[in-house]
C-alpha positions in Angstrom: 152.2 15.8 -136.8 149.5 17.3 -139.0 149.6 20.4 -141.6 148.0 22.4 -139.0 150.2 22.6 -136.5 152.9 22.0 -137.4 152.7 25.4 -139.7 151.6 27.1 -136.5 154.6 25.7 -134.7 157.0 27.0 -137.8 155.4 30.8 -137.0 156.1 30.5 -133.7 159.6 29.3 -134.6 160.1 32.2 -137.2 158.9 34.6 -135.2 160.9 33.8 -132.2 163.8 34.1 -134.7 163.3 37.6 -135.7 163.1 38.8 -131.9 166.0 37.6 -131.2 167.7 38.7 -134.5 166.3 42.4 -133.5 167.4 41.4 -129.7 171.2 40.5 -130.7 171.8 43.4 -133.0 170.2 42.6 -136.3 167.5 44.8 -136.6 167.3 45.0 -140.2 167.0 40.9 -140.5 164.7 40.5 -137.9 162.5 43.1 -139.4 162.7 42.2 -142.6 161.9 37.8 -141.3 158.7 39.9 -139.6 157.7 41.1 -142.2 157.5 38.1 -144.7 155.6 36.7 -142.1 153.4 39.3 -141.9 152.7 39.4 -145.4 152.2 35.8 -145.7 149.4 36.4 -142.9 148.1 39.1 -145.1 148.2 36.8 -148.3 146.3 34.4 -146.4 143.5 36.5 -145.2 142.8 38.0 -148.3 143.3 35.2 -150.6 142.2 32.2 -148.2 145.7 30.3 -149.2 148.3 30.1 -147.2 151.6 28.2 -149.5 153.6 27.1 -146.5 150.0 25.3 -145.3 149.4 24.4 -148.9 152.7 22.7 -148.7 152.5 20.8 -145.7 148.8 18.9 -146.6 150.6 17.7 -149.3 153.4 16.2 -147.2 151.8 15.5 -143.7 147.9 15.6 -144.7 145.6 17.6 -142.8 144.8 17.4 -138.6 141.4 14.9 -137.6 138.5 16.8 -137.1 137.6 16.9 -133.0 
């Protein structure tokens, strides 16, 4: 699996893990998990990086170009 996806995959994952935190009671962990993410999606707009991408090139290398 590439860099790519599989980061997208790990939001998708993270996300789905602070609904259900907020859904089962733990508001306050599910919103704080959001918003890390958020900011992370913030850091990445403005800056152009992204560390958990940055991160996974190194280990997986980056997806073939279609």
């Amino acid at each position: 699996m590439c860099a790519e996806k599989l980061q997208r995959l790990l939001m998708a994952i993270v996300l789905t893990l602070s609904m259900a935190l907020t859904a089962y009671g733990y508001a306050p962990y599910g919103m704080i998990l959001q918003g890390f993410v958020i900011l992370m999606i913030v850091v990445w707009a403005i800056k152009d990086f992204c560390p958990s991408l940055w991160v996974f090139k190194k280990l997986f290398g980056t997806c073939p170009q279609k």
